[in-house]
MOPAC internal coordinates of N, CA, C and O (Angstrom, degrees):
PM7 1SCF
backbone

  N    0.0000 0     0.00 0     0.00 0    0    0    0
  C    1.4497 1     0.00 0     0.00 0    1    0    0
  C    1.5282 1   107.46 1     0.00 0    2    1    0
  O    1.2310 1   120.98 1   -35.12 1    3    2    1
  N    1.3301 1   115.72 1   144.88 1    3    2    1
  C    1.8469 1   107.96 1  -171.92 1    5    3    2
  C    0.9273 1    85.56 1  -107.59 1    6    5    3
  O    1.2310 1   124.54 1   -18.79 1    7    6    5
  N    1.5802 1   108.89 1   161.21 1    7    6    5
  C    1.4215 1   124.20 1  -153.03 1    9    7    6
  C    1.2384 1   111.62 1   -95.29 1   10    9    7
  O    1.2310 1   109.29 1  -174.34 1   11   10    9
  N    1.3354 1   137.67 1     5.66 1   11   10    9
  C    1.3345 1   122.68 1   162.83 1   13   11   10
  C    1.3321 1   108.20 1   -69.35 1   14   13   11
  O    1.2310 1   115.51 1   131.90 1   15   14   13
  N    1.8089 1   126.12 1   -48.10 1   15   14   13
  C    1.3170 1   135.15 1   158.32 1   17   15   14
  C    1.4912 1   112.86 1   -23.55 1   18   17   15
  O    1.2310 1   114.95 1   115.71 1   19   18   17
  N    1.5008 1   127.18 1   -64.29 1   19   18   17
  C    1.8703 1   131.82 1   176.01 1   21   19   18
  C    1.2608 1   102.53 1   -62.75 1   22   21   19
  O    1.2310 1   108.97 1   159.99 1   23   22   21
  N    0.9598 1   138.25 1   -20.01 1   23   22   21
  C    1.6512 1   138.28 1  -165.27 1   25   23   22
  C    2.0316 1   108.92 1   -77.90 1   26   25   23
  O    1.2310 1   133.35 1   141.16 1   27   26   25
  N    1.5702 1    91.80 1   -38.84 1   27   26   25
  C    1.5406 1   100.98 1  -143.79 1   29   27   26
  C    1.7324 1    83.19 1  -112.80 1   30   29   27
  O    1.2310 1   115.41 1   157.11 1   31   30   29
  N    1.7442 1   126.31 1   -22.89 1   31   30   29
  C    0.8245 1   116.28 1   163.46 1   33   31   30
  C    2.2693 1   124.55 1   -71.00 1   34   33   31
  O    1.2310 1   128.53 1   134.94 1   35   34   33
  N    1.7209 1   101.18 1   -45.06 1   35   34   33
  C    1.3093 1    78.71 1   142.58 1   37   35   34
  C    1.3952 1   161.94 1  -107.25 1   38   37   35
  O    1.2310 1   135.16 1  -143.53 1   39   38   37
  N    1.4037 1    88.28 1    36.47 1   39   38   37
  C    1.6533 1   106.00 1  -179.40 1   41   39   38
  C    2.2239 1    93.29 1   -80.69 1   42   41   39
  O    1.2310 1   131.48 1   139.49 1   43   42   41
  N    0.7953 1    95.45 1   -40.51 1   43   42   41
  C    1.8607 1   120.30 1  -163.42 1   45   43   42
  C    1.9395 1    83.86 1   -72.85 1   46   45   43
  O    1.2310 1   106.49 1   123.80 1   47   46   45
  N    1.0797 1   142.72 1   -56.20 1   47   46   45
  C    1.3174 1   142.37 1   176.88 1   49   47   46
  C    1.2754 1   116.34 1   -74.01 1   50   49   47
  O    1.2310 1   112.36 1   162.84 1   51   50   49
  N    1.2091 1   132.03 1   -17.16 1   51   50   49
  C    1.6481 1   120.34 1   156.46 1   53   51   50
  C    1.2949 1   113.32 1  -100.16 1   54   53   51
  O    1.2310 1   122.07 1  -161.53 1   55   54   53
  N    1.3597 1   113.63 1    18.47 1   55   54   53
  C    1.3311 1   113.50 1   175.97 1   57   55   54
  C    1.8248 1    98.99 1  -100.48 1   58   57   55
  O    1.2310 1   133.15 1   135.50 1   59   58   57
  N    1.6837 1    92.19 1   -44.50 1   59   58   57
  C    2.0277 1    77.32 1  -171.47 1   61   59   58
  C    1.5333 1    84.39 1   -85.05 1   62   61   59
  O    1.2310 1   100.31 1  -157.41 1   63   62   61
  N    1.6749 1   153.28 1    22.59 1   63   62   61
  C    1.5185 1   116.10 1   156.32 1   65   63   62
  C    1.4185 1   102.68 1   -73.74 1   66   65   63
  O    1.2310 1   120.30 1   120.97 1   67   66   65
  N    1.8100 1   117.03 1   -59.03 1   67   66   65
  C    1.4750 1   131.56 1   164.60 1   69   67   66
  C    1.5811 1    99.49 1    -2.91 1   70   69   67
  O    1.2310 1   117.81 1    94.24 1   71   70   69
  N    1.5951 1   121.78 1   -85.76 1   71   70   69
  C    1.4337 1   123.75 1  -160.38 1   73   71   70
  C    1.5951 1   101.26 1   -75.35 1   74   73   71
  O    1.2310 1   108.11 1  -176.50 1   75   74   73
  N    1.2061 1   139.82 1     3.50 1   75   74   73
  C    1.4692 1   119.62 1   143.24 1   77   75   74
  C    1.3064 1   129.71 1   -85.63 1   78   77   75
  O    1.2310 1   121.10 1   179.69 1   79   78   77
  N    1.6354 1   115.49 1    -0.31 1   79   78   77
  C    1.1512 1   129.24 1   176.34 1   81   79   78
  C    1.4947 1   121.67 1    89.78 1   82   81   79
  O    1.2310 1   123.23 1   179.95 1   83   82   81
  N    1.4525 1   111.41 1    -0.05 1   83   82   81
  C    1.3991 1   112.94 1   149.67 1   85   83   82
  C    1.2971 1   134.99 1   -60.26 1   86   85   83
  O    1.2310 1    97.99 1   -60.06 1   87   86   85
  N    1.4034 1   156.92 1   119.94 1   87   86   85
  C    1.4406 1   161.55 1   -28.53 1   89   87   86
  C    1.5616 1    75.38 1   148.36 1   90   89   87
  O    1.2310 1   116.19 1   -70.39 1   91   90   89
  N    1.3692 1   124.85 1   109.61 1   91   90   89
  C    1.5801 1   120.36 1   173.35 1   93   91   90
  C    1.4703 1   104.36 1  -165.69 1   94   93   91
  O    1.2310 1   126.66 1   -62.25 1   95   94   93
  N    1.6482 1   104.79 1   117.75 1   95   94   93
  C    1.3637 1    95.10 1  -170.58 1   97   95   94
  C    1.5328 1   107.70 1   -64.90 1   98   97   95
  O    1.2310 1   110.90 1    32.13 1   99   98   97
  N    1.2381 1   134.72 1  -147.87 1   99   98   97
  C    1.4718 1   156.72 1  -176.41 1  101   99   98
  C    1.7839 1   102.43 1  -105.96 1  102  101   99
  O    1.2310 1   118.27 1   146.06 1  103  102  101
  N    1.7355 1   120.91 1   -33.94 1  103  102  101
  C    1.1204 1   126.96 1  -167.50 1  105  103  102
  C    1.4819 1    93.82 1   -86.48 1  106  105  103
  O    1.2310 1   119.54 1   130.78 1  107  106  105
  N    1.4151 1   118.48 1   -49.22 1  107  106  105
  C    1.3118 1   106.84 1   163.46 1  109  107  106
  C    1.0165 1   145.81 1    -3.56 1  110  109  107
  O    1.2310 1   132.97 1    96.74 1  111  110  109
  N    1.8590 1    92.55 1   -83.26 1  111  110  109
  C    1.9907 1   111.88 1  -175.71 1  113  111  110
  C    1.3927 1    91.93 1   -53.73 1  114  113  111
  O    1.2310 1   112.35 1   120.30 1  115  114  113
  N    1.4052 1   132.04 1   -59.70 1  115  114  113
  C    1.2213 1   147.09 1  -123.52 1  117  115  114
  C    2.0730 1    78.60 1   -80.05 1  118  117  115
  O    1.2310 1   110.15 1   113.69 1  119  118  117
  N    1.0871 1   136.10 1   -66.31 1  119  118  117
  C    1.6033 1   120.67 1  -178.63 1  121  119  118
  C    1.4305 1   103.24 1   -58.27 1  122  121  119
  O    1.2310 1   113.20 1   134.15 1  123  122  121
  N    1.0549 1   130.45 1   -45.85 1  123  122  121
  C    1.9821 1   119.70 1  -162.59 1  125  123  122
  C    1.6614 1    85.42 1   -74.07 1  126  125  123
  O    1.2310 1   104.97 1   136.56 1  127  126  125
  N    1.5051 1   145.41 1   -43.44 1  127  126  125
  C    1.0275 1   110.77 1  -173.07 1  129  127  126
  C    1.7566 1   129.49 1   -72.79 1  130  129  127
  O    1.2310 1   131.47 1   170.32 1  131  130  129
  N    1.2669 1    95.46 1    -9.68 1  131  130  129
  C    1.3805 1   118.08 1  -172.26 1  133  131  130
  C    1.8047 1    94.83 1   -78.28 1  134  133  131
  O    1.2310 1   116.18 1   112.74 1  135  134  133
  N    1.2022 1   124.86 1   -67.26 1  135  134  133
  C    1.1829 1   117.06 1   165.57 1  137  135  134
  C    1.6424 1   132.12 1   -33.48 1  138  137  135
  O    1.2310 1   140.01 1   125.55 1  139  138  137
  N    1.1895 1    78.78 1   -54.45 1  139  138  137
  C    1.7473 1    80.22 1   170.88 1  141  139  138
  C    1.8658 1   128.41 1   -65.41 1  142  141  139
  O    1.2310 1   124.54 1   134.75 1  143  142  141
  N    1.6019 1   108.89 1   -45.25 1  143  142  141
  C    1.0884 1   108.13 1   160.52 1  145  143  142
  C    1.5710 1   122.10 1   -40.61 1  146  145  143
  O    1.2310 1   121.25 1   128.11 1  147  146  145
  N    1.3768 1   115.21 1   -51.89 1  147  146  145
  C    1.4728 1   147.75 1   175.01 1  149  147  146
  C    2.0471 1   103.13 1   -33.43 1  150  149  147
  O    1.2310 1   132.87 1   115.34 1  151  150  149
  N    1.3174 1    92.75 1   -64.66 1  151  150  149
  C    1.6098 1   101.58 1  -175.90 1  153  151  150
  C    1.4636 1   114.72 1   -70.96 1  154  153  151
  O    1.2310 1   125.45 1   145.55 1  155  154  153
  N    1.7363 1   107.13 1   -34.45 1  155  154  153
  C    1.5244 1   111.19 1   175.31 1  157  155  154
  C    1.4920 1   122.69 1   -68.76 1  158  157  155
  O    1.2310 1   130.49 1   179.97 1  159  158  157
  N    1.1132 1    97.37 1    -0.03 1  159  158  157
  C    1.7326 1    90.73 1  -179.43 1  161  159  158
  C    1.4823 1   104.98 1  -135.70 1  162  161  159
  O    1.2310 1   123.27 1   173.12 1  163  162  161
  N    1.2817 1   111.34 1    -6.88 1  163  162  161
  C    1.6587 1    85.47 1   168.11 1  165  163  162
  C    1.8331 1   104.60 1  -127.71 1  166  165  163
  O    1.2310 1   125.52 1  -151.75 1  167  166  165
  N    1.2229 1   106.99 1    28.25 1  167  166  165
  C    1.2626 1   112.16 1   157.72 1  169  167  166
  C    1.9039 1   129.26 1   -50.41 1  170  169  167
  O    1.2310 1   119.40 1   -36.40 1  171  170  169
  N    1.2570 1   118.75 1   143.60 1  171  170  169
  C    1.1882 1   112.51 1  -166.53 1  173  171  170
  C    1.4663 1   120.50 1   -64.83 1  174  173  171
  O    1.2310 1   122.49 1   134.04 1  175  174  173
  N    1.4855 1   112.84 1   -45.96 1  175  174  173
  C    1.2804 1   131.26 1   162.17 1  177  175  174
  C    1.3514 1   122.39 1   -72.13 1  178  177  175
  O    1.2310 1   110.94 1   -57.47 1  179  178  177
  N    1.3769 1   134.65 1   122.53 1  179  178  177
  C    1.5958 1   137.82 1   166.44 1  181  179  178
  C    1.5471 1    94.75 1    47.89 1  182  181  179
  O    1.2310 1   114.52 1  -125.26 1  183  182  181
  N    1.2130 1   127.99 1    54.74 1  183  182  181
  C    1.5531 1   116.65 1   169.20 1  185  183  182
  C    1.6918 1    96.09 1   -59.44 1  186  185  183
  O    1.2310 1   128.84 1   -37.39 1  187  186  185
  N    1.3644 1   100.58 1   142.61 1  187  186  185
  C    1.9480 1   117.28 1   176.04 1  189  187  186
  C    1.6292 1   104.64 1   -74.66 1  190  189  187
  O    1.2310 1   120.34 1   -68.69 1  191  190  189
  N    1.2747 1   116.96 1   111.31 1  191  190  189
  C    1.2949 1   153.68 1   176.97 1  193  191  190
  C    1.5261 1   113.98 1  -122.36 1  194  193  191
  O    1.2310 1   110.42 1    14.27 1  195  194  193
  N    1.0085 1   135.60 1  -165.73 1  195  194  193
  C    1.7963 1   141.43 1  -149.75 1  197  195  194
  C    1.4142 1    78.66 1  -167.70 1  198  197  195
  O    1.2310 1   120.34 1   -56.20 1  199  198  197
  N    1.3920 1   116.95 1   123.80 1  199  198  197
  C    1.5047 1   151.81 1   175.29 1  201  199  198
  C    1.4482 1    89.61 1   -50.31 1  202  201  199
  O    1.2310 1   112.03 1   -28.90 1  203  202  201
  N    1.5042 1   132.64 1   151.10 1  203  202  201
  C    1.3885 1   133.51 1  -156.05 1  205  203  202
  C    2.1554 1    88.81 1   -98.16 1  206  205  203
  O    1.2310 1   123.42 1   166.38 1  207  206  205
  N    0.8872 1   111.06 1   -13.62 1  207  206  205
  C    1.4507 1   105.04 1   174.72 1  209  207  206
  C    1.9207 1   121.92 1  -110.06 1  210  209  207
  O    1.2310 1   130.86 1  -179.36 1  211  210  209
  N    1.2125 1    96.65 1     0.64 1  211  210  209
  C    1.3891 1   128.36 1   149.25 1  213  211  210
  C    2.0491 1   116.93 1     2.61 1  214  213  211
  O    1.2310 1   114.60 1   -48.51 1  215  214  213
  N    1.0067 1   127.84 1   131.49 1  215  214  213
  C    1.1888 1   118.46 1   168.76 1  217  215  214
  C    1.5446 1   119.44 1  -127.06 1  218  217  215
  O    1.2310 1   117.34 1  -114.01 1  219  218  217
  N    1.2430 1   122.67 1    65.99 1  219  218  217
  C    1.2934 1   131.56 1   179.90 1  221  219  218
  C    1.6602 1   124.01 1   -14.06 1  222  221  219
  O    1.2310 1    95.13 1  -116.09 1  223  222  221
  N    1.0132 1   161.06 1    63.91 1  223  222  221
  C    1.4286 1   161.22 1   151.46 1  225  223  222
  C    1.1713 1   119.87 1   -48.68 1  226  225  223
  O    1.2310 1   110.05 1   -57.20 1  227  226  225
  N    1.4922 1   136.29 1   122.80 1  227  226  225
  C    1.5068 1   129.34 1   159.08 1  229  227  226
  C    1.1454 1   107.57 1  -118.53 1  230  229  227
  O    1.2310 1   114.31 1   -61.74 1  231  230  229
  N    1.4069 1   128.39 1   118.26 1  231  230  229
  C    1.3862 1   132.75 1  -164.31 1  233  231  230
  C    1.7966 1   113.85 1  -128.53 1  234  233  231
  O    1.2310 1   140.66 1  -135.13 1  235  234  233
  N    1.6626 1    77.52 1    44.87 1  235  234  233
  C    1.9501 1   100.26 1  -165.94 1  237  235  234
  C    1.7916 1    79.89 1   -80.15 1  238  237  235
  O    1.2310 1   113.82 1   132.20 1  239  238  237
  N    1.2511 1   129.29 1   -47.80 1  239  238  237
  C    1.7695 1   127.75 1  -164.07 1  241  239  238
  C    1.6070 1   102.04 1   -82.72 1  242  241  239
  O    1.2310 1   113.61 1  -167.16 1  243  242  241
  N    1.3961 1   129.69 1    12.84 1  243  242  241
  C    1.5416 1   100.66 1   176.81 1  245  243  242
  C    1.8703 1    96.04 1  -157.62 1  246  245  243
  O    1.2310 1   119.89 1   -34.18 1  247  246  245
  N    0.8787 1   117.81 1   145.82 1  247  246  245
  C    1.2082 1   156.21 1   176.17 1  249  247  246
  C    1.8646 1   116.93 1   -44.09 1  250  249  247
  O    1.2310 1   112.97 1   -21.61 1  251  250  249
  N    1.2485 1   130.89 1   158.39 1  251  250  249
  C    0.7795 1   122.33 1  -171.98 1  253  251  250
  C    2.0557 1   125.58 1   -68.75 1  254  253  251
  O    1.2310 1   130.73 1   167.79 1  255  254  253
  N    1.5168 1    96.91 1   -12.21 1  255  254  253
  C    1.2653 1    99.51 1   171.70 1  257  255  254
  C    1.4312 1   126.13 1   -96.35 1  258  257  255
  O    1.2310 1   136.17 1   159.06 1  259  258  257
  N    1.4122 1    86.31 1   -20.94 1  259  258  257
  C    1.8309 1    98.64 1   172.82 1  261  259  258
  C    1.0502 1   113.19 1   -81.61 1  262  261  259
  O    1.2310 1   114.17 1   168.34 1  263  262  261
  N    1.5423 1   128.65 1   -11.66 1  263  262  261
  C    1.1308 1   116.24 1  -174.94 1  265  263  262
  C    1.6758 1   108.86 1   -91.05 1  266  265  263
  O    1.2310 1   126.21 1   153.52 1  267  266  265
  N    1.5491 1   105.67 1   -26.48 1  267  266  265
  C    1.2956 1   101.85 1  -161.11 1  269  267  266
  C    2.0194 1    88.40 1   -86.59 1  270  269  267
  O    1.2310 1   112.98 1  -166.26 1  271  270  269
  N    1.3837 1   130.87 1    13.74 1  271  270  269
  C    1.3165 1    99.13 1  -162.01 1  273  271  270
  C    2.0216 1    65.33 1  -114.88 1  274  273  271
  O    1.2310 1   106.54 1   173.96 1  275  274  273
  N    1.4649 1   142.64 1    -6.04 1  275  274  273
  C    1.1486 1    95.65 1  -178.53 1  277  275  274
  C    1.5589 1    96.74 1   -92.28 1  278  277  275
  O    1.2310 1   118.87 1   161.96 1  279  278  277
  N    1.4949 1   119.76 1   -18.04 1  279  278  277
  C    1.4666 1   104.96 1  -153.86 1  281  279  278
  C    1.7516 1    93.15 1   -64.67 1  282  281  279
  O    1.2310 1   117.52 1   154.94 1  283  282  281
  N    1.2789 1   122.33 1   -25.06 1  283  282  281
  C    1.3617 1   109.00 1   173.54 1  285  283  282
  C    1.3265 1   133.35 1   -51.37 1  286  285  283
  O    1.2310 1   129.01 1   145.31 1  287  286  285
  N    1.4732 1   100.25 1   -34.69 1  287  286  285
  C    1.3613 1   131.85 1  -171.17 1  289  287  286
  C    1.9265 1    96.94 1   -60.77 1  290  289  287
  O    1.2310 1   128.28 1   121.90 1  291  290  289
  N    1.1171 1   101.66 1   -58.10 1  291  290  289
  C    1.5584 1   116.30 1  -179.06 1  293  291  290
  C    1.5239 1   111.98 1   -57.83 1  294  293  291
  O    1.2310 1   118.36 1   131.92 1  295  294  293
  N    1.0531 1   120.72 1   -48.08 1  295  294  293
  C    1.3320 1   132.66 1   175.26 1  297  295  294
  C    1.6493 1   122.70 1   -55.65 1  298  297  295
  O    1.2310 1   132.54 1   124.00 1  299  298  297
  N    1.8965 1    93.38 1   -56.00 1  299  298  297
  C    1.8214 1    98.34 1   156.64 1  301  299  298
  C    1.6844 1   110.98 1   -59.89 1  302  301  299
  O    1.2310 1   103.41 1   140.72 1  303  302  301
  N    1.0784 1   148.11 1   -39.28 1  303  302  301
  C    1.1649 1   138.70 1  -160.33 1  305  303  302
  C    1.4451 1    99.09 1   -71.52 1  306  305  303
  O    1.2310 1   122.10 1   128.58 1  307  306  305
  N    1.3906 1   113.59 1   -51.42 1  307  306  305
  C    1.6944 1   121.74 1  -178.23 1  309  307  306
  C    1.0826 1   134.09 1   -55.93 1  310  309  307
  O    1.2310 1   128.01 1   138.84 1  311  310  309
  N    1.6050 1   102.19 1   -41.16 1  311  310  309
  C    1.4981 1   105.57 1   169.99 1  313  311  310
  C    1.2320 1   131.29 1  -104.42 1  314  313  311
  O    1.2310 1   125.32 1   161.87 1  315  314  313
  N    1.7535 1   107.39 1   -18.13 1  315  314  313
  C    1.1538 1   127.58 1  -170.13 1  317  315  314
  C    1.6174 1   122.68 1    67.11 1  318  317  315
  O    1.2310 1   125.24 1  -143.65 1  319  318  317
  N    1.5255 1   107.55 1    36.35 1  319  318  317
  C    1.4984 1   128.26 1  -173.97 1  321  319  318
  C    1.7470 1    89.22 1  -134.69 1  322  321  319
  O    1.2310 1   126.91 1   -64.03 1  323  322  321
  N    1.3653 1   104.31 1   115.97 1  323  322  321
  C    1.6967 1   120.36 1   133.85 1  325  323  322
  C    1.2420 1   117.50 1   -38.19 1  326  325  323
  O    1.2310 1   123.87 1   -51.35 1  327  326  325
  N    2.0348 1   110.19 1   128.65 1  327  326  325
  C    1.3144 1   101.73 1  -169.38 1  329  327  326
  C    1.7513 1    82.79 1  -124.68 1  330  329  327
  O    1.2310 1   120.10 1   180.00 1  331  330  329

């Protein structure tokens, strides 16, 4: 995951502990999520991986219209069908 993606994901998780009223620094999230990523992927069973034909998107930099005009974009390239 590139790190603007980990950045903004735990910026977004000490924000909803904050509004449940949990007391959590920033260094915090930032180790429990690291752990957790850690166990999710090299777990014995179904460790979380990206399907080997997979199409990666991070649509942390654009907006709800930009996102939907590239994922199209990706989709025409793949299948070669207008969506």
């Amino acid at each position: 995951m590139e790190e603007s993606k980990r950045e903004i994901e735990r910026l977004t998780r000490q924000l909803e502990l904050l509004e449940k009223g949990e007391q959590i620094s920033y260094e915090q999230v930032y180790q429990d999520l690291l752990r957790r990523d850690e166990k999710d992927t090299t777990r014995a069973a179904a460790p979380l991986r990206p399907a080997e034909d997979a199409v990666l998107f991070n649509s942390t930099e654009y907006n709800l219209e930009e996102t939907l005009r590239e994922l199209k974009k990706i989709i025409r390239e793949k299948t070669g069908h207008a969506v």
